[in-house]
C-alpha positions in Angstrom: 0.0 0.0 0.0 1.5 3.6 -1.1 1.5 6.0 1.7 -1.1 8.7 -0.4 -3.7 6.6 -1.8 -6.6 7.9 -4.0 -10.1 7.5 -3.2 -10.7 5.1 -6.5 -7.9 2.9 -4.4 -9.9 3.0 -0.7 -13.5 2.5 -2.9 -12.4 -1.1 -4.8 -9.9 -2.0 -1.0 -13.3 -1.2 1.0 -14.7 -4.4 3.0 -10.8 -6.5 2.9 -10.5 -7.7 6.5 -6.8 -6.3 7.0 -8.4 -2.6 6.2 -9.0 -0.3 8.6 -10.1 3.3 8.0 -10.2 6.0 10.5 -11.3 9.9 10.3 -8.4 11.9 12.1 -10.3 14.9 11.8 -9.5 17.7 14.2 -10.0 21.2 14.9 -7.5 23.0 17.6 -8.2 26.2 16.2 -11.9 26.2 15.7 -14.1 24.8 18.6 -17.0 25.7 17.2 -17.0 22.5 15.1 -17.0 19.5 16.6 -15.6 16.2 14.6 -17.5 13.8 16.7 -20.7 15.7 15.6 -19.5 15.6 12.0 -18.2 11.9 11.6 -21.7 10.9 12.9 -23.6 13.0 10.6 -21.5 11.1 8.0 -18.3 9.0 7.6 -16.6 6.6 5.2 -18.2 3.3 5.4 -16.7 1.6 8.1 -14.4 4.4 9.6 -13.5 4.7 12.9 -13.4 8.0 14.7 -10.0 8.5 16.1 -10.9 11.2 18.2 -7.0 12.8 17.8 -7.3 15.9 19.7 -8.1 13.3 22.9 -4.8 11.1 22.1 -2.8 12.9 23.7 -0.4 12.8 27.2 -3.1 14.0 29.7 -0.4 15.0 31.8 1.1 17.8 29.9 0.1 21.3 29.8 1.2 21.4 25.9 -1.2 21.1 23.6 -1.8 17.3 21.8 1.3 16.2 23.1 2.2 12.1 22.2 1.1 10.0 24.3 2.7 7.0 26.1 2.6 4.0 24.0 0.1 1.8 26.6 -2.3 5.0 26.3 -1.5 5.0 22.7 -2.1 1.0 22.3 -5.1 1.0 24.4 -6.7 3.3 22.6 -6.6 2.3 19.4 -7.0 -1.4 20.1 -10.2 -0.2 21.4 -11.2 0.4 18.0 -10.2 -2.7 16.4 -6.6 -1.5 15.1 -3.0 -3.6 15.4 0.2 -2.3 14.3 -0.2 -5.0 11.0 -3.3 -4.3 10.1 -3.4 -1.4 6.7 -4.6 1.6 8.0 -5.7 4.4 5.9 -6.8 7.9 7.7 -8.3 11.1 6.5 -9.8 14.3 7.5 -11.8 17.1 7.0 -10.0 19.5 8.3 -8.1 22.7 7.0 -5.0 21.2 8.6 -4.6 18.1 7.1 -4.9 16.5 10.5 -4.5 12.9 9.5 -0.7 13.6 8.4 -0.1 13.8 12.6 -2.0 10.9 12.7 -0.1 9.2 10.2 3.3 9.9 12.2 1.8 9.1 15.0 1.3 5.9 14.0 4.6 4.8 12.3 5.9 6.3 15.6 4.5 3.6 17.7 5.5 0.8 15.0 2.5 0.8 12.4 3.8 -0.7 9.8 1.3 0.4 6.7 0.0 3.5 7.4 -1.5 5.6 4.7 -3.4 9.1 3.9 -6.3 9.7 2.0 -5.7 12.1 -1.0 -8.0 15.3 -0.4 -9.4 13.5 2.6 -13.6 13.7 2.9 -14.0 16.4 0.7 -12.3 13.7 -2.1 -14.2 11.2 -1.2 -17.5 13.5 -0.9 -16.9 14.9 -4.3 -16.3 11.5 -5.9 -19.8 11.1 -5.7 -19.4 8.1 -3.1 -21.0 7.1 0.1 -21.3 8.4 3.3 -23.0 7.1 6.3 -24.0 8.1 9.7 -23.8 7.1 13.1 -21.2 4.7 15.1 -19.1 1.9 13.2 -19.2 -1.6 15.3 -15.5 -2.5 16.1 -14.2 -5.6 17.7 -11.2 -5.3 20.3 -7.5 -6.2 19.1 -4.3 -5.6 20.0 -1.5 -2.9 18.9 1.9 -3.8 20.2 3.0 -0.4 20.2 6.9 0.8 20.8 7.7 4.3 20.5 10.5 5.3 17.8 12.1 7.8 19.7 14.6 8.7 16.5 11.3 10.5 15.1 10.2 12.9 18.0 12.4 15.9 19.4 12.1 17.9 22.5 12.9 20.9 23.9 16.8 20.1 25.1 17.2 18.6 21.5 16.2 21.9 19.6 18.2 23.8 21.8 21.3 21.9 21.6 20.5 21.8 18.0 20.1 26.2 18.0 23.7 25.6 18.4 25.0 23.0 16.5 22.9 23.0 13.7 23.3 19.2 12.9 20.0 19.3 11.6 17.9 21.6 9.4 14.8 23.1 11.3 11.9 23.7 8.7 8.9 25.4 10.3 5.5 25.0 9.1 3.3 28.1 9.8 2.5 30.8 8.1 5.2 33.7 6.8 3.4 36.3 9.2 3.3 34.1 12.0 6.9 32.7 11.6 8.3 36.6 11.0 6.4 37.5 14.2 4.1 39.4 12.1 1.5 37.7 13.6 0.6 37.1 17.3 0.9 33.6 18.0 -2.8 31.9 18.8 -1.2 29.9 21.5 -0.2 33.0 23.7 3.4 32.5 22.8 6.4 34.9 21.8 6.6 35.9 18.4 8.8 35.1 15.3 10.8 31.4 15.1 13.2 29.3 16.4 16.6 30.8 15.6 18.2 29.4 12.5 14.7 27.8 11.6 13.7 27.8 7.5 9.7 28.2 6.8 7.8 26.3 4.3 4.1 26.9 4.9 2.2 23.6 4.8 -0.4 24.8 2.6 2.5 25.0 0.1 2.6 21.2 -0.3 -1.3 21.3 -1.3 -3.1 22.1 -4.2 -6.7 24.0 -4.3 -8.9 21.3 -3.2 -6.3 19.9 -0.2 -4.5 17.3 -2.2 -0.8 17.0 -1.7 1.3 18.3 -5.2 3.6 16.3 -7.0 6.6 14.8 -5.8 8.3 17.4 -8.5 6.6 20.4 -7.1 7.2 19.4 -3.0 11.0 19.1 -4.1 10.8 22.5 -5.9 9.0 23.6 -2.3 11.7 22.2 -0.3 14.8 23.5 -2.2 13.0 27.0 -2.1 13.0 27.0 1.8 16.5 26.4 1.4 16.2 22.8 2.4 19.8 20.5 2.1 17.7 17.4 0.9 21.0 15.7 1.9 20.9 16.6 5.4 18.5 15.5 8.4 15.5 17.7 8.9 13.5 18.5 11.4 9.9 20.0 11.4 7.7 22.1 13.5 5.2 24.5 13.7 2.6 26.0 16.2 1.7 22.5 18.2 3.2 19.9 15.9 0.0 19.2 13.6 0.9 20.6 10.5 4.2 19.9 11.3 3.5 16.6 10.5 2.2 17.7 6.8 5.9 19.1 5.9 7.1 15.5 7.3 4.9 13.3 5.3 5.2 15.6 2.4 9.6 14.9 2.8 8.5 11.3 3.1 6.5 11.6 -0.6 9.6 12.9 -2.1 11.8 9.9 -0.4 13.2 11.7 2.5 13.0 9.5 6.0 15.4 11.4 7.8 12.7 13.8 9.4 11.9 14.2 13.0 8.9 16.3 14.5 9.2 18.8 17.5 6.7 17.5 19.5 6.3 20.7 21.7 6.8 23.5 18.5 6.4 26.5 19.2 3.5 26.3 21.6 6.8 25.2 24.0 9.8 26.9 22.0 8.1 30.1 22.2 6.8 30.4 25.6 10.2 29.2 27.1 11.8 32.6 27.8 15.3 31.0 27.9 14.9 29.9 24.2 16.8 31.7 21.7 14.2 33.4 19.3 14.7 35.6 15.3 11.8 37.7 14.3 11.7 38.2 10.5 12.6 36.3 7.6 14.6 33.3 7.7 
């Protein structure tokens, strides 16, 4: 299974036993829509909510932090998913929330894990069905064991501030990574120091669907990306973070870690080293 898959592709695999489907949909920055409300109202046949905002570590004050892998395990087991089954995810959500999804899965050991192309809206506008209500799922068991090579945390950016071992691409918008804009999360303005910026929405076309490999490479090199040397990504609370990751991962490059923390932690520490402006 290719990690983008079309919704032709997920309409013939629909109904093969080793399939799961799950709606990653999510909405940090709007609560006035709720994805619980919306997945019942309609959902890929068979889908799963995943419920991604709530897998998170309860115990830290950071926004949709990773969870521990028992919390992780438990709760998607509780939804019929093991690490071997194929899981495809989508969303319907401005964000592209099911790219976190997606690396939050192959970061707990998943081993095929793929994203919808366009997400709902595709399938939607393919003229094929929806349905409402809750999807029956039978318990199983996801042996999950966290990859620890693709997270980073605070220490690890800041030893990196200094070193620069590895390339820091940021995924938020221009005005928000010049400091332009005031950051939603209450946080300092501008960027981690040495940081590169790629908005996400670069990666997409009108209608959400991720470019060509040709065009992400173009995006990359423009952002001043080294596609020879390891990357990291970030952005606000590592969500579309995860976008610039899976896009790298399109184009062949596995070499990618995600800030867990961003700049919801980065910004808000006042010890941090911080550039307003361009990059």
């Amino acid at each position: 299974m290719d990690a983008l898959v079309s919704t032709d592709w997920l309409a013939e695999a629909l109904g093969d036993p080793d399939l799961r489907i799950l709606d990653a949909t999510a909405f940090a920055l709007d609560p006035a829509r709720d994805p619980r409300a919306e997945y019942l109202a309609g959902h890929i046949p068979t889908a799963q909510f995943l419920d991604l905002s709530g897998l998170a570590d309860p115990d830290s004050d950071l926004p949709g932090m990773l969870p521990g892998a028992a919390r992780f395990a438990e709760r998607v087991g509780a939804l019929g998913v093991s690490e071997g089954d194929r899981i495809v995810l989508y969303d319907n959500s401005p964000h592209r929330t099911a790219a976190r999804a997606w690396w939050m899965f192959r970061t707990f050991g998943a081993k095929e894990v793929a994203i919808l192309d366009g997400g709902l809206h595709a399938w939607h506008s393919a003229g094929l069905p929806l349905v409402p209500g809750e999807e029956p799922a039978g318990p199983a068991i996801f042996a999950a064991r966290r990859n620890d090579d693709a997270v980073r945390n605070l220490a690890q950016i800041r030893g990196n501030v200094a070193s620069r071992v590895e390339q820091v691409l940021d995924a938020r918008g221009a005005a928000r990574f010049t400091g332009e804009e005031a950051d939603p999360h209450g946080a300092a303005p501008g960027h981690i120091a040495g940081s590169r910026n790629l908005p996400y929405t670069r990666l997409l076309d009108e209608l959400g669907r991720f470019r060509t490999p040709a065009e992400i490479r173009a995006a990359f090199a423009e952002a001043g990306i080294d596609p020879h040397r390891p990357l990291v990504t970030t952005c606000g609370s590592g969500v579309t973070a995860a976008v610039l990751l899976f896009g790298a991962h399109l184009i062949g490059k596995d070499d990618v870690a995600l800030y867990d923390g961003s700049w919801s932690e980065y910004g808000a520490d006042p010890a941090t080293e911080k550039a307003i402006g361009p990059a």
